[in-house]
Every structure is written in structure tokens, then in C-alpha cells.
C-alpha positions in Angstrom: 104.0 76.5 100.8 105.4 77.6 104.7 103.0 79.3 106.7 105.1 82.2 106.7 104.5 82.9 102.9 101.0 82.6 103.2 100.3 84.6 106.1 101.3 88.4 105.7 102.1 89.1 109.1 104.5 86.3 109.4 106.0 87.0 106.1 106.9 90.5 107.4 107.5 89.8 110.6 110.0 87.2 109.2 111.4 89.5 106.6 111.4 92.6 109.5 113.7 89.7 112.0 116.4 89.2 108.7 117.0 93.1 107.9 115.9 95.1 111.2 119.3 94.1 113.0 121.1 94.7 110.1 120.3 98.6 109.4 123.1 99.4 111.5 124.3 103.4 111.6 121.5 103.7 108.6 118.7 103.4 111.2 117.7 106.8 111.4 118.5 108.1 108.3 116.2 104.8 107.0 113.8 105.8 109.7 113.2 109.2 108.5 112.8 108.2 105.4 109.6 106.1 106.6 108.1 109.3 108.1 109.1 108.7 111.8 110.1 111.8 113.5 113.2 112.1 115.8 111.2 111.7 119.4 109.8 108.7 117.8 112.9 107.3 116.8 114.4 107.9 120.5 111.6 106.2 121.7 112.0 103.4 120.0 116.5 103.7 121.0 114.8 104.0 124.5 112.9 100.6 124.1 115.7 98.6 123.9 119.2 98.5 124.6 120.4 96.6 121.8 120.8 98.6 119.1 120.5 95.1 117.4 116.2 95.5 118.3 115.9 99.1 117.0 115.7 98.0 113.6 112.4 95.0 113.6 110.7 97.3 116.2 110.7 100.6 113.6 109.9 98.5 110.4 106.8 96.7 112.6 105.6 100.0 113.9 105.6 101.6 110.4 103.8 98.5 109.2 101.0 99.3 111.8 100.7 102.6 110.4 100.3 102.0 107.1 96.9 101.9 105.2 95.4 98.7 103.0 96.3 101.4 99.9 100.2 101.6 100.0 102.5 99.1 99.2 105.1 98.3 101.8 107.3 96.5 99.9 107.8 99.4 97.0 108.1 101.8 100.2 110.4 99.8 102.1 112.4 98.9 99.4 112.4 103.2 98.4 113.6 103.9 101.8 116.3 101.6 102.1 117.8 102.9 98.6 117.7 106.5 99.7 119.5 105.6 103.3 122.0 104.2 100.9 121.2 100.3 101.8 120.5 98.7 98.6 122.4 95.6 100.3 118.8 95.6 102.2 116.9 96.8 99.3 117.6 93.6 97.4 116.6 91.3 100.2 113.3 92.7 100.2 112.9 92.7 96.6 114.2 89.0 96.9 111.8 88.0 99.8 109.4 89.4 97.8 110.0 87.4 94.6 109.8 84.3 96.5 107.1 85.0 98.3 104.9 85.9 94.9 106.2 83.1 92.2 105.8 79.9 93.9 106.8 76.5 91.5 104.7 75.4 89.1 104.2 71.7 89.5 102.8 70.4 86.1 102.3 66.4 85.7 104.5 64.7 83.6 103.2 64.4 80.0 102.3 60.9 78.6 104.6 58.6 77.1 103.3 57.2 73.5 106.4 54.2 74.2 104.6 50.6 74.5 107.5 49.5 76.8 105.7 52.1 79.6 103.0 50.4 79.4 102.2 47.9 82.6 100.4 45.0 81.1 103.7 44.7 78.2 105.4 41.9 80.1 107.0 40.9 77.2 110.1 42.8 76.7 112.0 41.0 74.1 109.8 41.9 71.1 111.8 45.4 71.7 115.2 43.9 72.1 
């Protein structure tokens, strides 16, 4: 399994680098939705002049602020649907999926057919 599923701070901080830039004119109506306030949005307009940024830097700031008790994926994906982005909503429902049903690897199961055997050299009693 990639680091990056494992570790929560890397799967968010990779999942906050694929849908931050992407928020587009929805960034402050998906802002407020996450309880920021308008200075605190200009702030974060102020920190950077790629609109582009604006996007991984409020979803990693409202990470910090959140307790051990909420779910950020249920709230993320919440905010995103009001602000109209269910395009975005998905991806973190999907990033999400991935991240919690990894494969199940099972062995394969025996074989009951003499031929699989190794020490059968002798083929042509099969034949």
C-alpha cells in the first residue's frame, strides 16, 4: 500500500493538491461553507497570487482546525455539494473509497488434479 494511503496527512495533503486548484469561482462560497470568515478568506487571496493556491491552502487550514471528533471527509464532501461542486464532491468520496477498501489478496485454493502434482513425471497415463 503507498505511503500516502497509510499516512493521513499525506492522504490529505494529496487529496487537498488534486481538488484545491480546482474550486475555481466556488472558493468562497466552498470556504464559507467550512466556517471561514471573509477576512480569513482574504487572507488566505492575500497569501498567494495564484488563485490556483487559494484552494490547498483553505482545505489544509481547515484541516488544522478540526478536532479528532469530526469527520472531514463527510464535511468536506457536505461543503462541496452545497457550493454546488459535486464534480469535487465525488473525488473525495472516491479518494476515500480507495483509501479504505484495499484488495484482498487470498491464495489460490488447492488443486485435487494429480497432473499438478510435482513428483507425476509421468504424463501419459492422462493422455
Amino acid at each position: 500500500m503507498a505511503e500516502a494511503e497509510t499516512n493521513p496527512d499525506k492522504w490529505y495533503a494529496k487529496l487537498f493538491q488534486k481538488i484545491g486548484p480546482e474550486m475555481g469561482a466556488e472558493f468562497e462560497k466552498i470556504g464559507t461553507n467550512l466556517g471561514f470568515t471573509n477576512a480569513e478568506l482574504d487572507n488566505i487571496r492575500d497569501s498567494s497570487r495564484h488563485a490556483k493556491n487559494w484552494g490547498f491552502k483553505l482545505l489544509t487550514e481547515w484541516k488544522q482546525k478540526l478536532t479528532k471528533e469530526q469527520n472531514p471527509v463527510a464535511l468536506l464532501k457536505e461543503a462541496l455539494t452545497e457550493a454546488n461542486r459535486g464534480d469535487l464532491a465525488t473525488i473525495v468520496e472516491q479518494e476515500d473509497d480507495k483509501r479504505n477498501h484495499t484488495p484482498l489478496h487470498l491464495p489460490s485454493p488447492p488443486t485435487d488434479d494429480p497432473r499438478d502434482e510435482p513428483d507425476n513425471q509421468n504424463n501419459d497415463y492422462y493422455t
